[in-house]
C-alpha positions in Angstrom: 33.2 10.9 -7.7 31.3 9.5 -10.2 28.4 11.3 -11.8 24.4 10.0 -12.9 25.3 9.8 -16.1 28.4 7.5 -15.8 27.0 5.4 -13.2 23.5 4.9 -15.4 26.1 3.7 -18.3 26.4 0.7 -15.8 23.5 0.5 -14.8 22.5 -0.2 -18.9 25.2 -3.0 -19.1 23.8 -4.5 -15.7 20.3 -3.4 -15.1 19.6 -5.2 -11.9 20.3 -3.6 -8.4 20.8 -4.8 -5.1 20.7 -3.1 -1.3 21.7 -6.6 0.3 24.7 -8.6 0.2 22.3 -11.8 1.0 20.8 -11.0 -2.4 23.5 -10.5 -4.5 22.9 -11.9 -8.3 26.0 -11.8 -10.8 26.5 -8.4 -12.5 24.4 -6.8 -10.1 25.3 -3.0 -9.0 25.3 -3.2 -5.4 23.9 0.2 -3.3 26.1 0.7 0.0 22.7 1.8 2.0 22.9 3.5 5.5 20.2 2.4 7.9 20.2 3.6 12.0 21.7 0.7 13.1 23.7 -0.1 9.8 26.4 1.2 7.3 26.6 -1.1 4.2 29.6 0.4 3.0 31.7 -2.2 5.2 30.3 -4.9 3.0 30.8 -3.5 -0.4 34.2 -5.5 -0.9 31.9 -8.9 -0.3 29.0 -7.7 -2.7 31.8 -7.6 -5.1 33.2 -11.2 -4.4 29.8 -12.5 -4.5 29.8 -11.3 -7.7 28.0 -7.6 -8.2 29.7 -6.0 -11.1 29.7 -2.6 -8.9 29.1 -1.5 -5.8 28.6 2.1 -4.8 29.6 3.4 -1.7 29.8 6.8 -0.3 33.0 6.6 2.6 36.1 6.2 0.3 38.1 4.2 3.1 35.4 1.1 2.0 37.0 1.7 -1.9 39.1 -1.7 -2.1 39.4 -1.7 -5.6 37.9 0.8 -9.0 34.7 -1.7 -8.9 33.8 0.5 -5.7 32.0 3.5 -7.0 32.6 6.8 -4.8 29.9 8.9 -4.5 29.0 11.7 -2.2 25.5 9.8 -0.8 24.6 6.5 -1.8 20.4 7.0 -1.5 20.7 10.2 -3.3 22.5 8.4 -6.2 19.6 5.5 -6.2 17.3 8.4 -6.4 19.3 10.7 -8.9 19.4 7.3 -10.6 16.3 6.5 -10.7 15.0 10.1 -11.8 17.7 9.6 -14.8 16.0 6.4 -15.7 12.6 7.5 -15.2 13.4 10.5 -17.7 14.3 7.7 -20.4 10.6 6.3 -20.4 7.9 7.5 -22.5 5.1 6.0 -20.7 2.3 6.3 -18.6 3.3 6.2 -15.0 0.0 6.7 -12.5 1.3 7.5 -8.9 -0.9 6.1 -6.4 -1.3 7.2 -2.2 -3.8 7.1 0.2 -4.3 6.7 3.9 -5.7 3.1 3.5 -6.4 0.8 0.4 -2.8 1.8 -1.8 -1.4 -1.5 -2.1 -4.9 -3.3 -2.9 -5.8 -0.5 -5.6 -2.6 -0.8 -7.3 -2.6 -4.5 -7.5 -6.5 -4.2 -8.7 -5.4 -1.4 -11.5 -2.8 -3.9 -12.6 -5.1 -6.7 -12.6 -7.0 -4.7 -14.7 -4.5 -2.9 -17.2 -2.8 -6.1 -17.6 -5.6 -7.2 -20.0 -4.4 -5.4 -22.4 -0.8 -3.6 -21.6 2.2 -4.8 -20.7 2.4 -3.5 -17.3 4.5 -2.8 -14.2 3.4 -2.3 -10.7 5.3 -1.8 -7.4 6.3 -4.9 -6.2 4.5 -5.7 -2.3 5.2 -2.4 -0.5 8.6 -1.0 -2.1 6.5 2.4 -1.8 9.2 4.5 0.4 12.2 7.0 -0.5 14.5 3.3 -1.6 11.1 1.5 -2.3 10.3 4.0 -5.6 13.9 4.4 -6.8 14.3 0.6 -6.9 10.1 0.0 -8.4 11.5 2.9 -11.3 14.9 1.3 -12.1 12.9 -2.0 -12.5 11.1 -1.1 -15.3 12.3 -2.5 -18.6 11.6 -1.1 -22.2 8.9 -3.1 -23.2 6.3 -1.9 -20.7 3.4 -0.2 -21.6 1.9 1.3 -18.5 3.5 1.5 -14.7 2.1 1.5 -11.5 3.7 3.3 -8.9 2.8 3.1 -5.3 3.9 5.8 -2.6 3.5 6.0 0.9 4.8 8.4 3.3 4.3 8.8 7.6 6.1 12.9 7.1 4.6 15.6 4.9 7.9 16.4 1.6 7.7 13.0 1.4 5.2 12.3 -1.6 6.7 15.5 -3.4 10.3 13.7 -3.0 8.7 10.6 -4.2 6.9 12.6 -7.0 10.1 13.9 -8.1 11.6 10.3 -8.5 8.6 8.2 -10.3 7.4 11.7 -11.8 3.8 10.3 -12.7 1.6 11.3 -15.8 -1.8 10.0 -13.8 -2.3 10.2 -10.4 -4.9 9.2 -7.5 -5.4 9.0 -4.0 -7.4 6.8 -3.0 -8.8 8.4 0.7 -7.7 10.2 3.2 -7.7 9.2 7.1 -6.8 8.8 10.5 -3.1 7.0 9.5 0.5 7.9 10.4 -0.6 10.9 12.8 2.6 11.1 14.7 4.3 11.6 11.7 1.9 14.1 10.0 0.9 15.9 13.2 -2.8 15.3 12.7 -5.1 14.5 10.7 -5.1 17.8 8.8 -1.6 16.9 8.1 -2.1 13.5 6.7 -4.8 15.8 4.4 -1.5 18.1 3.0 0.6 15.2 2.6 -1.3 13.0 1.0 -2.1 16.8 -1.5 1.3 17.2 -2.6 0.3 14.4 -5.3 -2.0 16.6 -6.2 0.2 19.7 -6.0 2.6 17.7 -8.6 0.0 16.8 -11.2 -0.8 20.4 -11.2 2.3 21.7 -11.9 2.9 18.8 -14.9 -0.8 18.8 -16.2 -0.9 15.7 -15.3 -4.7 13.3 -15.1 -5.9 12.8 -11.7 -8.8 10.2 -11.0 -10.8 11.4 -8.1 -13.5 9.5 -5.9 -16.3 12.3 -6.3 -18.1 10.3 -3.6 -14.8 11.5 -1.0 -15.6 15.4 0.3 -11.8 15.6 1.6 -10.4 14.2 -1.5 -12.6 17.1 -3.5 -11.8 20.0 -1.4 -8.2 18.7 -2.0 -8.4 18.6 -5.5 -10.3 22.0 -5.5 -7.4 23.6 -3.5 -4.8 22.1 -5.8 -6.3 23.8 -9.0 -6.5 20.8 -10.8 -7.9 20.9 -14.5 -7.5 17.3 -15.8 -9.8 15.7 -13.6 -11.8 11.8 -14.5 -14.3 11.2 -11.8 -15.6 8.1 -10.2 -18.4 7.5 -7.2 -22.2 6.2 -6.9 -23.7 9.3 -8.6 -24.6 10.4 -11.8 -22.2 12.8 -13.5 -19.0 10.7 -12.7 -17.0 9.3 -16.3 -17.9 5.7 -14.1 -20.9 5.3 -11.9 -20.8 2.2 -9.7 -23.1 0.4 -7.0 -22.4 -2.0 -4.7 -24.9 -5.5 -5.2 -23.1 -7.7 -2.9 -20.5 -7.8 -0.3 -21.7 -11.1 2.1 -19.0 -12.0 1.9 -17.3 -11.1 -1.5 -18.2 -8.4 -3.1 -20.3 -7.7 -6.7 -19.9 -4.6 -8.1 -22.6 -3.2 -11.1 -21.0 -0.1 -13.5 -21.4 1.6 -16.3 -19.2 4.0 -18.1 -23.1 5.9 -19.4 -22.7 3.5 -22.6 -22.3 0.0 -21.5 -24.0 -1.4 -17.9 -21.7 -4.5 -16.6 -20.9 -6.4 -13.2 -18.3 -8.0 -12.2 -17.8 -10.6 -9.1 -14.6 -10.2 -7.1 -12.8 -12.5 -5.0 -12.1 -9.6 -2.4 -14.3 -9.2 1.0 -15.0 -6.0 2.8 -17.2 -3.6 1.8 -14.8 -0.7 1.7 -13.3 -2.1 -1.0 -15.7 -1.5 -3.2 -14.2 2.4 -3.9 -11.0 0.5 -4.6 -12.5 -1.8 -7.2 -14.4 1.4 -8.9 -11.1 3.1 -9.2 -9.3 0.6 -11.0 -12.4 0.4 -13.3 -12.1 4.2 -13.5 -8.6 3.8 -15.0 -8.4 0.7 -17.3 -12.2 2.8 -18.8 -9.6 5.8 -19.4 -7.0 3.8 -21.0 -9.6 2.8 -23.5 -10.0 -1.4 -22.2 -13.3 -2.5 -22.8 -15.7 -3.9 -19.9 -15.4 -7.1 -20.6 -11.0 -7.0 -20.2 -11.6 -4.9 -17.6 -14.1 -7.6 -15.9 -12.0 -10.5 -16.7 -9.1 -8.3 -14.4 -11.1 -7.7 -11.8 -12.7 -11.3 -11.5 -9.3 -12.8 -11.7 -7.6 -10.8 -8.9 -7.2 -13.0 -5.7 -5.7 -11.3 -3.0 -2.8 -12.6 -1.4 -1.4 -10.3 0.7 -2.9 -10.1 4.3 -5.5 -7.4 3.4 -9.2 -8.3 3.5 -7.8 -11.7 2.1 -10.6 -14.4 3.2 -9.2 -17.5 4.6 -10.6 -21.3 5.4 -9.3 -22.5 7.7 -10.0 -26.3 9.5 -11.7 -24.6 12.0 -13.1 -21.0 11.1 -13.2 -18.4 8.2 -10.8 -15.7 8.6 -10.4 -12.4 7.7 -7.0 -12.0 7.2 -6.6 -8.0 7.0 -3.0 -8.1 9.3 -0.7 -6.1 7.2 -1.7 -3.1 9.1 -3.8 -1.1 10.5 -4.8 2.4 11.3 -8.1 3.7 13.1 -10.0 4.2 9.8 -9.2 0.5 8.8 -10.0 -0.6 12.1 -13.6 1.3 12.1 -14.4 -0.1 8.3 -12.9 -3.6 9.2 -15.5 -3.6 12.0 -18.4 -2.4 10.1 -17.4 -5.0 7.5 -17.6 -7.7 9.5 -20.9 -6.7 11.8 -23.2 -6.7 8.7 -21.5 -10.2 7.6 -23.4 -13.2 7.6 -22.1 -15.7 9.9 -23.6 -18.0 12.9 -20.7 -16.7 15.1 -18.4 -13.8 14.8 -15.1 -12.9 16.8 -12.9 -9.9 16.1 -9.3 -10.2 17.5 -7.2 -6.7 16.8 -4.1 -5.5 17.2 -2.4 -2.3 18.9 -2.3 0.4 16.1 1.4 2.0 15.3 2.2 5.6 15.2 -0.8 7.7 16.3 1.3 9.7 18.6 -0.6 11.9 21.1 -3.9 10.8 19.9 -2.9 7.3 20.5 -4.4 6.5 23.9 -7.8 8.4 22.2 -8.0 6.3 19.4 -7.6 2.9 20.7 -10.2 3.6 23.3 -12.7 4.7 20.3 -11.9 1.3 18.4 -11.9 -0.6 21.8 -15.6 0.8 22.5 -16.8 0.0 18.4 -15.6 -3.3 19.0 -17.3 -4.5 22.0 -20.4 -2.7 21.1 -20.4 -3.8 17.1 -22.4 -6.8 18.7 -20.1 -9.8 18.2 -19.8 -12.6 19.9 -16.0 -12.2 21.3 -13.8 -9.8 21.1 -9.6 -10.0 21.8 -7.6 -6.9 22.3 -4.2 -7.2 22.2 -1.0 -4.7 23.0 -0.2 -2.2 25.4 -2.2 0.3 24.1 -5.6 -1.4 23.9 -4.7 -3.3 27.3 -4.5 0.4 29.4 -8.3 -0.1 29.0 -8.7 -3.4 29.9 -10.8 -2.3 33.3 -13.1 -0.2 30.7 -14.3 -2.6 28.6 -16.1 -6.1 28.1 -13.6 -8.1 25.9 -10.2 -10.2 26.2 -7.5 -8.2 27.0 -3.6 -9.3 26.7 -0.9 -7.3 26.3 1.3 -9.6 23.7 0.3 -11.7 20.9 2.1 -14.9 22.8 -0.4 -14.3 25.6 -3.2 -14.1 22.8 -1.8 -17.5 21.2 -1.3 -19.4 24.8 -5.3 -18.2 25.5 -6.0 -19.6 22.0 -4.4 -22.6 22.1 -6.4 -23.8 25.4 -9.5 -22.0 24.5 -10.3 -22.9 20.8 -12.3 -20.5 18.7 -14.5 -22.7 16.1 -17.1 -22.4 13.7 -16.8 -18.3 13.9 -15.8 -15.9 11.5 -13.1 -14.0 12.5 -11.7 -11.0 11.7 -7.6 -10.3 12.5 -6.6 -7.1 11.9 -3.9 -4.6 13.6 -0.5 -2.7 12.6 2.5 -4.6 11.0 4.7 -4.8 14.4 1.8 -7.0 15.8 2.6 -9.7 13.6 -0.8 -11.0 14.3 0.2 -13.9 11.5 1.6 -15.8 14.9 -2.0 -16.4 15.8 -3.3 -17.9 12.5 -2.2 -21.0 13.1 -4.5 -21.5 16.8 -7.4 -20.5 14.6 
């Protein structure tokens, strides 16, 4: 068996790791994963003749020759390896989770940081129990600052993930009606989402807080922190903010109780705006002046299927597809019913892993929708279809039902918003609108 310290010696000679054999690069150490419906150890030997330098496995019949590492459990070694690596860095790392808004605030606070540091930020969604490991083992010696996103649908699972990216700074960014199932309720999601908290208070650690949030400060106040930097709409807060403008991208107005500034963003959806203050809150605490902190903000364009605004030939689009959870949904709604347009039309998706409250909450966002006074509105999945004899909208159980309806009954001129969970892959229906 080989131990964290002898594997991180390889890992220093070839710092680049892969969990796919379709990825392989030369001098790569390739991680034998195990997935449900998977066991990578049977294609360790062709990691290595595609050229990994290593590949670590964890069931010695796969060993074909001594550039197969043995090890007891191939994700505990990426994580072991990970902490190892993480333990070499003497740099900020701010941990970042949240019900809704993680991977737009950490791309904003690296828009923002990256004025003046050298920075490192999660790469898309790499925010799980592999996803950390492999965001800490790429960071290289020459960065300044890291931003590490973490999401979790189980309570243990920040903590683990704390333990791994082992953050200096911390925030989470809301709390809400997301991964239920997984959390059993809502006041689960709440003691999840607090073992951030819980870690930041055992290292000392600096914890940005949205003052404006009453969950996220009964959290904090439950957690004992002492190192707290507060941001919101009110006085008292190290950055006050208001929202000027958000028809349809928004303008935020701040001052840090020295300087007054605004900034214009190319990001729609008002509930954003808490997301934009936060990444203000940090680059102000890292000492960046309004102005690099501005030029960050303004620069950011979203590309990533949240609240990213789209012209199309036909319509303007929200695109806000990545996923979706009943608090989105309800402040995706709100967005767009206060949103100037001739003609509006909200087409949603079934929402993922709500367990027994599921039936419950896609009935609640079924009724906001067809009474948020729009002009059309398209349900689609099996969930929001059960109440298709309930309510006054489109109902089809399958986006290719949703796409045949669109493609013979166009939708023009409207602004639109598409939004539901990942496993919708509402992206199929872009392309009829």
């Amino acid at each position: 068996m080989i131990t964290t310290a002898q594997l991180y010696l390889h890992f220093l000679k070839n710092p680049v790791i892969s969990t796919d054999t379709r990825n392989i690069t030369p001098g790569c150490i390739f991680f034998a994963l195990k997935g449900e419906y998977f066991n990578a150890n049977e294609f360790a030997a062709q990691a290595i003749e595609k050229g990994a330098s290593f590949a670590v496995i964890d069931e010695e019949i796969f060993a074909v020759n001594d550039k197969c590492l043995l090890v007891n459990d191939v994700l505990l070694a990426l994580q072991d390896l990970a902490r190892h690596h993480r333990k070499q860095l003497n740099i900020p790392v701010i941990g970042l989770t949240g019900s809704n808004g993680k991977t737009t605030s950490k791309e904003l606070i690296n828009a923002v940081l990256a004025e003046k540091f050298k920075t490192f930020a999660t790469f898309g969604n790499l925010n799980n129990q592999i996803g950390v490991p492999l965001s800490i083992l790429s960071i290289t010696a020459n960065v300044e600052i890291a931003v590490i996103e973490m999401g979790a649908n189980h309570q243990k699972e920040i903590e683990l993930l704390c333990s791994i990216a082992q953050p200096t700074h911390g925030i989470i960014t809301n709390v809400g009606m997301a991964h239920l199932d997984g959390f059993g309720g809502f006041e689960g999601v709440k003691k999840g989402k607090a073992e951030l908290y819980a870690y930041l208070k055992e290292t000392n650690g600096y914890t940005f807080i949205n003052r404006d949030n009453n969950h996220l400060m009964e959290m904090s106040a439950v957690s004992g922190l002492s190192k707290l930097i507060y941001y919101g709409t009110e006085n008292g807060n190290t950055i006050k903010g208001s929202l000027k403008s958000s028809d349809p991208l928004i303008e935020v107005e701040w001052t840090n109780h020295e300087v007054e500034s605004s900034v214009k963003t190319h990001l729609t959806g008002s509930y954003n705006f808490e997301n934009i203050l936060a990444a203000i809150c940090i680059g102000d605490f890292f000492d960046m002046n309004p102005e690099q902190i501005n030029k960050g903000l303004a620069n950011y364009e979203p590309k990533n299927n949240r609240s990213q605004l789209t012209t199309t030939d036909k319509n303007t689009v929200i695109c806000d597809f990545y996923n979706a959870n009943p608090s989105s949904m309800t402040a995706a709604l709100n967005n767009i019913a206060v949103l100037s347009a001739g003609k509006k039309t909200a087409i949603l998706g079934d929402m993922f892993e709500l367990g027994p409250e599921s039936s419950t909450q896609h009935q609640l966002i079924a009724k906001q929708a067809t009474e948020s006074g729009l002009d059309q509105i398209i349900l689609i999945g099996k969930h929001f279809f059960a109440f298709k004899d309930e309510f006054d909208a489109l109902f089809f159980e399958t986006p290719a039902e949703a796409a045949a309806y669109l493609q013979e009954n166009s939708v023009a001129n409207n602004l639109v918003l598409l939004k539901g969970s990942r496993g919708m892959k509402l992206e199929s229906l872009l392309q009829y609108l």
